[in-house]
One Martini backbone bead per residue (centre of mass of N, CA, C, O) as a GRO file, in nm:
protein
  414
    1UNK     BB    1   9.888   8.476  13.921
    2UNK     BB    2   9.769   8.163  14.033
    3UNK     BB    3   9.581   7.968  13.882
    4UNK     BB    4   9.584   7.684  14.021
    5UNK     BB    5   9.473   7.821  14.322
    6UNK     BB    6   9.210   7.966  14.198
    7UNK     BB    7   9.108   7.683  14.100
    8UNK     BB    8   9.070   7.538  14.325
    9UNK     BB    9   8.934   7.743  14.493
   10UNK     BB   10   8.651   7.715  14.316
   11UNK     BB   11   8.617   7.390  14.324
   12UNK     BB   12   8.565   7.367  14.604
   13UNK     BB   13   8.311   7.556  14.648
   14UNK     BB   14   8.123   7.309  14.477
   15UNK     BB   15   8.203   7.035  14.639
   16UNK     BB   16   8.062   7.069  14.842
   17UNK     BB   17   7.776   7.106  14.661
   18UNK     BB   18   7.814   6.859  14.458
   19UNK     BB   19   8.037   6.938  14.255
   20UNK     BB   20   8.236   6.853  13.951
   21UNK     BB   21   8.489   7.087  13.934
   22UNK     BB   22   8.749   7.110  13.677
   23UNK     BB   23   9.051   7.270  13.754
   24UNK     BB   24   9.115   7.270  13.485
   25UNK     BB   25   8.910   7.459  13.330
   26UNK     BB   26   8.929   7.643  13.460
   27UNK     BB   27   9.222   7.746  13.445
   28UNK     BB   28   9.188   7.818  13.161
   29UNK     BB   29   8.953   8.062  13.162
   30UNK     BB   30   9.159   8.239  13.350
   31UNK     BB   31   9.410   8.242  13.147
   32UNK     BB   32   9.159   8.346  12.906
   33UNK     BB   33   9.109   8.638  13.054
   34UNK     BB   34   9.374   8.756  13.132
   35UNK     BB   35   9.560   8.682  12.839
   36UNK     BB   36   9.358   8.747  12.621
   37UNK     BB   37   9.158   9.010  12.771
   38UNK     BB   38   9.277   9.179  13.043
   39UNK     BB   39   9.175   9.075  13.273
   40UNK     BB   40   9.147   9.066  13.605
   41UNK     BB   41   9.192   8.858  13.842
   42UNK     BB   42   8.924   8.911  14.024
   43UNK     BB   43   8.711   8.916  13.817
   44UNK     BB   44   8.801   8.664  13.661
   45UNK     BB   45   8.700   8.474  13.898
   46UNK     BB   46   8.398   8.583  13.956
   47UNK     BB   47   8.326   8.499  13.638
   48UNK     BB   48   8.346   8.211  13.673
   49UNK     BB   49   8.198   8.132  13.937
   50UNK     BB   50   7.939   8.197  13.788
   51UNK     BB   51   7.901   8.062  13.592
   52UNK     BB   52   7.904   7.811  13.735
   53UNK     BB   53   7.653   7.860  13.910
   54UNK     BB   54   7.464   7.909  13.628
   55UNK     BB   55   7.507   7.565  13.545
   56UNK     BB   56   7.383   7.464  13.849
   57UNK     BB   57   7.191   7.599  14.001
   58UNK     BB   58   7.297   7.854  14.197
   59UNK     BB   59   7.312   8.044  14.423
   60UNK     BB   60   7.506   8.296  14.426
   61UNK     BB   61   7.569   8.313  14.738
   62UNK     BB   62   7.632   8.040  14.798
   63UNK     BB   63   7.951   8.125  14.621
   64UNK     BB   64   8.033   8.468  14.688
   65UNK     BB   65   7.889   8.614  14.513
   66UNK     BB   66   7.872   8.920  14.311
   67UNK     BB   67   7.594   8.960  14.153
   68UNK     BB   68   7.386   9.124  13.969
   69UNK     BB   69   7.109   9.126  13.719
   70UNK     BB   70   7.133   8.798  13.670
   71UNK     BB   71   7.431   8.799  13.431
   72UNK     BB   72   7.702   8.842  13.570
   73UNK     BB   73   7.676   9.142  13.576
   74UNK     BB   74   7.668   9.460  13.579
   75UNK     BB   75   7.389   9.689  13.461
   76UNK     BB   76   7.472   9.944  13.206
   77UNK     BB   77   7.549  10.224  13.072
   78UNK     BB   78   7.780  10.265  12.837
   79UNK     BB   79   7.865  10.543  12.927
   80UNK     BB   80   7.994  10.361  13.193
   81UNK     BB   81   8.206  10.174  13.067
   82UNK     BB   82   8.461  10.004  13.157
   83UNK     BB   83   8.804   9.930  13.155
   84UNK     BB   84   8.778   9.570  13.244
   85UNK     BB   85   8.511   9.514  13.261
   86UNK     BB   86   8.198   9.367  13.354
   87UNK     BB   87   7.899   9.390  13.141
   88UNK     BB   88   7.579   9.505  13.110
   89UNK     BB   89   7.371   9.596  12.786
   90UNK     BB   90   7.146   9.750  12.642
   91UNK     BB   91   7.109   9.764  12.283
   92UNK     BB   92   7.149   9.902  11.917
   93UNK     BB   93   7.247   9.812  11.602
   94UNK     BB   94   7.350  10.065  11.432
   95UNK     BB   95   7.603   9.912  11.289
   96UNK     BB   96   7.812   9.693  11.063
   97UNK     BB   97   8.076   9.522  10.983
   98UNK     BB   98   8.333   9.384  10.877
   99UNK     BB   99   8.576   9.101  10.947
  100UNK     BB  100   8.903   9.165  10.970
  101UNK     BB  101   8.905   8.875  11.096
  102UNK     BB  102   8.845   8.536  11.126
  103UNK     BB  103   8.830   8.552  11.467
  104UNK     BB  104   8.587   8.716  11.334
  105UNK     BB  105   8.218   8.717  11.346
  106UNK     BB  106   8.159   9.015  11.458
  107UNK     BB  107   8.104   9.400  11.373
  108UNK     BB  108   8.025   9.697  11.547
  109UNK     BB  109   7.767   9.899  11.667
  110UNK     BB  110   7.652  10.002  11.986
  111UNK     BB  111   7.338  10.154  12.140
  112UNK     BB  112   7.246  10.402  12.373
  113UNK     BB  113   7.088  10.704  12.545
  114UNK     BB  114   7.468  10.760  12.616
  115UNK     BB  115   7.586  10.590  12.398
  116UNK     BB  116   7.850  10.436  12.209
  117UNK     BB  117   7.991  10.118  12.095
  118UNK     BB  118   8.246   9.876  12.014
  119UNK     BB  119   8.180   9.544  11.890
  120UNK     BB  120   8.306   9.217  11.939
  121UNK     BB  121   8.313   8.851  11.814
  122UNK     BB  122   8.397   8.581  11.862
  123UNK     BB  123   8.403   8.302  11.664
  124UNK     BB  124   8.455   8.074  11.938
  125UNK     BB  125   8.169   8.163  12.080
  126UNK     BB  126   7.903   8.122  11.912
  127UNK     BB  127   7.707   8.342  11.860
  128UNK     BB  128   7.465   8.517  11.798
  129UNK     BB  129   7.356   8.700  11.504
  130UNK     BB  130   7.322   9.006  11.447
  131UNK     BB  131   7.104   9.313  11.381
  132UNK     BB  132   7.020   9.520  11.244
  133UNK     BB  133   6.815   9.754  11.449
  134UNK     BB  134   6.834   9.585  11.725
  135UNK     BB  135   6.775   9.488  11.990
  136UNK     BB  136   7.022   9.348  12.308
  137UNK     BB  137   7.103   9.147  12.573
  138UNK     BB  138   7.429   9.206  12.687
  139UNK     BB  139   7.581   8.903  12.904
  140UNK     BB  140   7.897   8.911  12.976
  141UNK     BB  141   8.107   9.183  12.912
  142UNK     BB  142   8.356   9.330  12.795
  143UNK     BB  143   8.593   9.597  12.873
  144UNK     BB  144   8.834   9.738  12.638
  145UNK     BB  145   9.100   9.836  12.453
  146UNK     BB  146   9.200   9.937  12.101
  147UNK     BB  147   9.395  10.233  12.052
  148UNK     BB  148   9.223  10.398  12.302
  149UNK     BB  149   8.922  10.220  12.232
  150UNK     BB  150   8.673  10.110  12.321
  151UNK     BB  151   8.549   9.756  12.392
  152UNK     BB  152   8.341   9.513  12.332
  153UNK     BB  153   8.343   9.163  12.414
  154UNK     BB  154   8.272   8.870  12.310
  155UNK     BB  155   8.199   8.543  12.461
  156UNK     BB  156   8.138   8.232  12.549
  157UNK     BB  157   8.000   8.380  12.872
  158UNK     BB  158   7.799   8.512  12.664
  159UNK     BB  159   7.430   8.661  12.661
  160UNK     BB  160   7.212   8.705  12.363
  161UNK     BB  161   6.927   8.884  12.374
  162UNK     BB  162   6.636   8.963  12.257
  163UNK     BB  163   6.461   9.276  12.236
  164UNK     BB  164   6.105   9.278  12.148
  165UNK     BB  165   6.149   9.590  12.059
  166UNK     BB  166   6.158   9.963  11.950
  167UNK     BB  167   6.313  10.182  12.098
  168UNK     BB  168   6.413  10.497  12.161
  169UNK     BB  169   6.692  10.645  11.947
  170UNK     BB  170   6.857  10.972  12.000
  171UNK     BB  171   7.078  11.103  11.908
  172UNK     BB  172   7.353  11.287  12.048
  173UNK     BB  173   7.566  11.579  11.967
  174UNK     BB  174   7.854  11.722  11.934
  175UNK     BB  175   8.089  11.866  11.983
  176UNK     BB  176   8.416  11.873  11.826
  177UNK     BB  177   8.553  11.927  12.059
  178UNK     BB  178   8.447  11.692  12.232
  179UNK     BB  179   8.607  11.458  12.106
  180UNK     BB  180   8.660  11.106  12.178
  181UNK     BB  181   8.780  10.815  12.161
  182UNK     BB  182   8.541  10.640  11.939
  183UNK     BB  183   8.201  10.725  11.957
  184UNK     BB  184   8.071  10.998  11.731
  185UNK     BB  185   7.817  11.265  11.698
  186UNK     BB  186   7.772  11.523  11.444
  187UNK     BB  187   7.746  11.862  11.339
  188UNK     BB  188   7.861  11.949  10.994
  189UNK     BB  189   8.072  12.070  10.789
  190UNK     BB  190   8.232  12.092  10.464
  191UNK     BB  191   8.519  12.264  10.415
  192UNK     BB  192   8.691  12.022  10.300
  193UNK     BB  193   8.873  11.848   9.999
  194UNK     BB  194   9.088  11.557   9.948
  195UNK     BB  195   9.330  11.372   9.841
  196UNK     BB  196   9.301  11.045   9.792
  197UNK     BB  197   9.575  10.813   9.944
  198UNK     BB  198   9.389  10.579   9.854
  199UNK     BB  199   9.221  10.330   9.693
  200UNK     BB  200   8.967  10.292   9.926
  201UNK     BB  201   8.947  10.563   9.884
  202UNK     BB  202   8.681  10.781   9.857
  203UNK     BB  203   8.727  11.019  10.107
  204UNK     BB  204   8.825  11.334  10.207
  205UNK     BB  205   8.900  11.611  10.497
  206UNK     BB  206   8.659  11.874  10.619
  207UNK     BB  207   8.512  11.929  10.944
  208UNK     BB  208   8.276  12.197  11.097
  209UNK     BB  209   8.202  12.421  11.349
  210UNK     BB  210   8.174  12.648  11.609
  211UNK     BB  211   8.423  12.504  11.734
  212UNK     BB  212   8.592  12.327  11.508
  213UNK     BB  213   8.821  12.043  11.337
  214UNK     BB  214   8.791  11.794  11.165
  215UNK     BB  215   8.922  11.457  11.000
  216UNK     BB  216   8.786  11.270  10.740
  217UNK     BB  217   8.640  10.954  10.647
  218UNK     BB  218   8.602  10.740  10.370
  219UNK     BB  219   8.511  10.434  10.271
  220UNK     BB  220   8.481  10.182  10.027
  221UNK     BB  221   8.143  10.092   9.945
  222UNK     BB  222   7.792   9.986   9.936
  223UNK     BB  223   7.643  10.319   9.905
  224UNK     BB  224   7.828  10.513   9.921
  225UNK     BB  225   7.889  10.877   9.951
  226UNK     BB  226   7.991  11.124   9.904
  227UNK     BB  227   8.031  11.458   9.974
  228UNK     BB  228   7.967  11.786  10.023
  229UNK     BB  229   8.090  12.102   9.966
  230UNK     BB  230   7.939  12.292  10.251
  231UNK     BB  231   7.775  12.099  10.353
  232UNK     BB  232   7.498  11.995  10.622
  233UNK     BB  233   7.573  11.722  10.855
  234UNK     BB  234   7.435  11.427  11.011
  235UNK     BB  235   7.649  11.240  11.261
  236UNK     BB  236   7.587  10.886  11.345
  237UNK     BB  237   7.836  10.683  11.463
  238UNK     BB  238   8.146  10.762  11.478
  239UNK     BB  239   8.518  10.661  11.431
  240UNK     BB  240   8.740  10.768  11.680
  241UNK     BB  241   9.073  10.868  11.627
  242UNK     BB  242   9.407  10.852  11.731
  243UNK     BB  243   9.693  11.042  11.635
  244UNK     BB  244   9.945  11.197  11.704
  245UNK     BB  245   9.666  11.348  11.882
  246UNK     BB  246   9.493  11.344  11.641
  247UNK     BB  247   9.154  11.343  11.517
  248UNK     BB  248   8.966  11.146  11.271
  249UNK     BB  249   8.690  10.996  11.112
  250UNK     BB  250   8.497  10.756  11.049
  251UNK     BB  251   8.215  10.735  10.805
  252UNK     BB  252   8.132  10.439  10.754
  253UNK     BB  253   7.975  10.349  11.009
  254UNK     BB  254   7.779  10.555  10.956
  255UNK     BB  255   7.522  10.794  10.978
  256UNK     BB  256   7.436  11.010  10.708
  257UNK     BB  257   7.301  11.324  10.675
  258UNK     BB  258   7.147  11.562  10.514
  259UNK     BB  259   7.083  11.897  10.562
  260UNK     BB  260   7.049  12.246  10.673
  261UNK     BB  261   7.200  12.504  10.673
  262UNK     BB  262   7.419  12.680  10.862
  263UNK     BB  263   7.762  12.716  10.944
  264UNK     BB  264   8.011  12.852  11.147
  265UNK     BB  265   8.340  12.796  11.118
  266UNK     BB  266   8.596  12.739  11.330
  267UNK     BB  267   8.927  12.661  11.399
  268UNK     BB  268   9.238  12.617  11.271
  269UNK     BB  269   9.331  12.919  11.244
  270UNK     BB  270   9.674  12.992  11.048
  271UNK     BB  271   9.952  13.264  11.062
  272UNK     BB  272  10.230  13.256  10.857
  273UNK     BB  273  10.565  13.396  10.858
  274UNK     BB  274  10.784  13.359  10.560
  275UNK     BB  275  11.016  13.159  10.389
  276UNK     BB  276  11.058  12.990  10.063
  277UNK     BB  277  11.270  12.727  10.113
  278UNK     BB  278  11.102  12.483   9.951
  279UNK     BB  279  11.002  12.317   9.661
  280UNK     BB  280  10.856  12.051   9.540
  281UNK     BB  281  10.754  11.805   9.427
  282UNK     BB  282  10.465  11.825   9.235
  283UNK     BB  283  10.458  12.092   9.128
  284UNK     BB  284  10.300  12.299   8.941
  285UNK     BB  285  10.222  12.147   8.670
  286UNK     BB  286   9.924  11.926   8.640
  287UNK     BB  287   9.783  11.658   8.705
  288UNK     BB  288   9.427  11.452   8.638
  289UNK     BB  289   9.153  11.246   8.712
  290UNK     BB  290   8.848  11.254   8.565
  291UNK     BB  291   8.734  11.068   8.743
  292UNK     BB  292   8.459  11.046   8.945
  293UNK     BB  293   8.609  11.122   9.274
  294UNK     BB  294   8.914  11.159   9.238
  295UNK     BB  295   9.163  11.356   9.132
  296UNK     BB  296   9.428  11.235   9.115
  297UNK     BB  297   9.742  11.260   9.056
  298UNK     BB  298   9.927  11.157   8.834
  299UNK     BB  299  10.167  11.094   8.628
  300UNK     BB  300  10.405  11.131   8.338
  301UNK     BB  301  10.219  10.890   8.223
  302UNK     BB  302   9.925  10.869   8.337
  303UNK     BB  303   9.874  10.750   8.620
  304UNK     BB  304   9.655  10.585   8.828
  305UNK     BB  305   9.638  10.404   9.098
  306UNK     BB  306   9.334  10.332   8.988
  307UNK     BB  307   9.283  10.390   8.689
  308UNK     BB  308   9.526  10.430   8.542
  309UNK     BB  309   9.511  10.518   8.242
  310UNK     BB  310   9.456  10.892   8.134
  311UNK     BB  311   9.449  11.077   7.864
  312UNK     BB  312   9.174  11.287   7.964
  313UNK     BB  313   9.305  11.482   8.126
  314UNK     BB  314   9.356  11.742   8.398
  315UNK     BB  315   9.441  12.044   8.487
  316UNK     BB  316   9.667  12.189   8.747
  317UNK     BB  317   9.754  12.371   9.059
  318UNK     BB  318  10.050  12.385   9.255
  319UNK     BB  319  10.211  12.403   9.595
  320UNK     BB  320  10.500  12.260   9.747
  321UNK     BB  321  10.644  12.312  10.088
  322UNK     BB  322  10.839  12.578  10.271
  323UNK     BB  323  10.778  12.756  10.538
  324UNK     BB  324  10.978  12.990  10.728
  325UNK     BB  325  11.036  13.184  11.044
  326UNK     BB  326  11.314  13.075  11.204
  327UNK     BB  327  11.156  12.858  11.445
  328UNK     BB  328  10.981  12.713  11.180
  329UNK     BB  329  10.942  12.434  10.955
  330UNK     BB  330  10.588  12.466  10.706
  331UNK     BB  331  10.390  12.264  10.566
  332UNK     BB  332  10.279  12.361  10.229
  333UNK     BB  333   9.934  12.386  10.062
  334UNK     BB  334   9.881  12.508   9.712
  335UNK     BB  335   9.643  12.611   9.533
  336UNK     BB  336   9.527  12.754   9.226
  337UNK     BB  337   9.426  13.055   9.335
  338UNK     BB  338   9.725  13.115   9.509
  339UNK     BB  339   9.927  13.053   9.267
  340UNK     BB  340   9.835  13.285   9.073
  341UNK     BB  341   9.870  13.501   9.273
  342UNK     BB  342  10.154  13.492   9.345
  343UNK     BB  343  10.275  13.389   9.023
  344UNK     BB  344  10.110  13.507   8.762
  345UNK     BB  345  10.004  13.199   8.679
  346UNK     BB  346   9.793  13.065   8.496
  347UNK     BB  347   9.667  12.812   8.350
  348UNK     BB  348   9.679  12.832   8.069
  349UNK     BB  349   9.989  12.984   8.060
  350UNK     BB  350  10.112  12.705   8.171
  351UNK     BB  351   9.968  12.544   7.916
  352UNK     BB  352  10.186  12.709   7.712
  353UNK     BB  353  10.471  12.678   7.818
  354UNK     BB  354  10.497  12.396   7.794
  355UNK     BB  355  10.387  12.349   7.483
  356UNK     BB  356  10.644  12.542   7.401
  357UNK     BB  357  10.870  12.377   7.529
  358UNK     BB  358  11.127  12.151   7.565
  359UNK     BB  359  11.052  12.147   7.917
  360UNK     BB  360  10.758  12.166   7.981
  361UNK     BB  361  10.635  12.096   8.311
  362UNK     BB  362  10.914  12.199   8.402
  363UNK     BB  363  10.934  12.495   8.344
  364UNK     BB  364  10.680  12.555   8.556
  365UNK     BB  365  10.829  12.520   8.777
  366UNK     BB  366  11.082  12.691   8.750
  367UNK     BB  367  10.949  12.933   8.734
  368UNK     BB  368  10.754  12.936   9.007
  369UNK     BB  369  11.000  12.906   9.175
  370UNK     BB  370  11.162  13.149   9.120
  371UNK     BB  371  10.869  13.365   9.234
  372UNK     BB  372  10.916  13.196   9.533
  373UNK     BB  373  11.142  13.142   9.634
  374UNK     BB  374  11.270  13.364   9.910
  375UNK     BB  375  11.000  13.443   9.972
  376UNK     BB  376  10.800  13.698  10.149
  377UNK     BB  377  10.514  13.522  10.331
  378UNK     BB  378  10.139  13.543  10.386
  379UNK     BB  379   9.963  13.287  10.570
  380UNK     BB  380   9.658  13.134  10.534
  381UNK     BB  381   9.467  12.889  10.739
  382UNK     BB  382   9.499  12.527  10.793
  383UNK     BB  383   9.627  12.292  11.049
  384UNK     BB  384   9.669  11.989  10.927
  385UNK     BB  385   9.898  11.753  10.985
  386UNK     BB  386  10.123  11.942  10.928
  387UNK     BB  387   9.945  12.106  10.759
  388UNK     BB  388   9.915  12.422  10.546
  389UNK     BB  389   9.619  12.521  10.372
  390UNK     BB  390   9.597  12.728  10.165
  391UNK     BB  391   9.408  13.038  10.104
  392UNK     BB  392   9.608  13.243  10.175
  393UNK     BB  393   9.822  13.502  10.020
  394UNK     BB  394  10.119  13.704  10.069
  395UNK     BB  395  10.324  13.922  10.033
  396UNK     BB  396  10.639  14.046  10.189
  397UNK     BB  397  10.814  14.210  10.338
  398UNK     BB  398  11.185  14.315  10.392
  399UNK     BB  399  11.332  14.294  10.759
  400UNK     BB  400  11.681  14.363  10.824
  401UNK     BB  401  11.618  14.318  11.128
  402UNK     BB  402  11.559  14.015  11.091
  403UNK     BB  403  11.782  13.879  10.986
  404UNK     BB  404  11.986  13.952  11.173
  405UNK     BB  405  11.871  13.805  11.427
  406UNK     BB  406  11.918  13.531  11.301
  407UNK     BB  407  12.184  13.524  11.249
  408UNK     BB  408  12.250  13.549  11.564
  409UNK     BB  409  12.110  13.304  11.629
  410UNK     BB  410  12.273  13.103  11.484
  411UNK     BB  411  12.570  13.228  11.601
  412UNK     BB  412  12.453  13.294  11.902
  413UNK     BB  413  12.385  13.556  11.919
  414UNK     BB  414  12.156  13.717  12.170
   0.00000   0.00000   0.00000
């Protein structure tokens, strides 16, 4: 695009009609249009044009502008707006969150009867502050993506009046498989409970319905309460995102309901057969931290990464590896339950074993990885994020025309 070009001649355009219309500032606010907003050249042109025509105080038409519902830009619902446009839109924000960085005023999630969108105001826009809970319609707003998000942007040319009233808002659930990143609000139990990788990570785990299963993250917050595994809970206007293929919820800026009854959960499960080709470090007898809703492992001096030192610590049992079927190696990870039935040692028997040996809780990993490394095993579970949580473990027979077969197709013979 040619900036100064496009500025003169929107310049033009007022100057007929006896009006001073600045081409260096026009074509500043087209360069921050297009080079800042990602806005196309052609809408970008179109809307400083209006812009310009509502400040100067003439009928739209008079200056070829193509303007709808009188707000500088088409008045659409949410879910119609696209990544590009300029959209005028009513709704009510659902929920705020801070602003990641200074450069941001405000942001939240605005919702009406079609769907929700997270919406950004630049700091330098100098919006009026919006409140949860109220009506808004805001006029001359852009549409793009970050992160493969849609987001609306509040700019300097944006907008935004309260409407007096308090309209009827009914979030509408969707299965699970049909989640795409965005907003979205579902009907869900709470399958699994995980180990929180972050300190500022209040839980993680495994929601599902009866369409499939998604990984939900809760963030600490003023507020916030973890979820009950097995509880059915109504979320509404939760953050989808999503990373190498895989989508996940972020239920921090979301509103969170426990429900009655319950979900029959399916989808997401898968059964591997094949050897325990590799134990990782931090298998077999383990610490946890006892702080209520913390339960993170511990490290070989009781530290946890949250909560520092823990004398009081409880113990647990776990196995991490390698599952090997021949044409791909699956990590999993086994629970204290799976654990106990695999390798016939239950928790006791293992801080018994600790305690009496001279090498303490690695003895319980040696004898442990002993009675499984090289075993054939069939595991069923769930797997996210490429890792297969077991809930069911049993050995397999050892089938010597298998292993031959394999031994072949490693040396080429077909």
């Amino acid at each position: 695009m040619d900036f100064s070009e496009a500025a003169n001649r929107i310049s033009r355009k007022f100057t007929k009609d006896g009006h001073q219309a600045d081409a260096q500032k026009i074509e500043g606010k087209l360069r921050r249009l297009v080079q800042e907003f990602g806005v196309q050249p052609s809408e970008a042109e179109r809307s400083v044009t209006n812009e310009l025509a509502k400040e100067y105080n003439i009928p739209l038409g008079g200056t070829g502008g193509a303007v709808k519902s009188g707000g500088g830009t088409e008045e659409k619902k949410i879910a119609e707006a696209v990544s590009g446009e300029w959209v005028t839109i009513e709704g009510k924000i659902v929920s705020l969150s801070p602003p990641a960085s200074p450069a941001i005023g405000q942001s939240g999630i605005i919702a009406d009867e079609s769907g929700a969108i997270r919406f950004v105001a630049w700091a330098k826009a100098n919006a009026p502050v919006m409140a949860e809970g109220v009506w808004y319609r805001i006029e001359s707003a852009v549409v793009d993506e970050y992160k493969d998000i849609p987001n609306l942007k509040i700019h300097s040319g944006t907008t935004i009046k309260e409407i007096g009233e308090d309209r009827a808002l009914i979030p509408n659930p969707m299965p699970i498989k049909d989640l795409r990143p965005g907003i979205g609000s579902i009907r869900g139990k709470v399958v699994q409970e995980w180990d929180a990788s972050h300190e500022r990570m209040l839980q993680s785990g495994l929601l599902g319905d009866e369409t499939g299963t998604v990984k939900f993250v809760l963030w600490k917050e003023p507020g916030k309460e973890k979820l009950v595994v097995g509880a059915v809970y109504n979320i509404f206007y939760a953050q989808v995102d999503e990373f190498n293929g895989r989508l996940s919820l972020n239920l921090t800026p979301a509103t969170v309901m426990q429900d009655e009854g319950d979900i029959p959960v399916s989808g997401g499960e898968a059964t591997f057969r094949g050897a325990i080709v590799h134990v990782a470090p931090g298998s077999g007898l383990i610490k946890r931290c006892p702080v209520e809703g913390c339960n993170r492992a511990l490290s070989r001096q009781n530290y946890c990464p949250v909560h520092e030192i823990q004398p009081k610590f409880t113990y647990d049992l776990r196995i991490k590896g390698w599952l090997d079927d021949g044409e791909k190696t699956h990590s999993i990870l086994l629970q204290r339950d799976v654990v106990e039935a695999l390798t016939e040692i239950n928790l006791e028997k293992a801080q018994e074993i600790a305690e009496n040996n001279p090498l303490g809780m690695d003895e319980v990993f040696l004898q442990m990885r002993e009675k499984v490394l090289g075993r054939y095993i069939t595991c069923n579970g769930r797997e996210i994020d490429n890792r297969l949580l077991v809930n069911k473990c049993e050995r397999s027979s050892f089938e010597s025309g298998e292993h031959a077969r394999l031994l072949n197709r490693a040396g080429g013979v077909p």
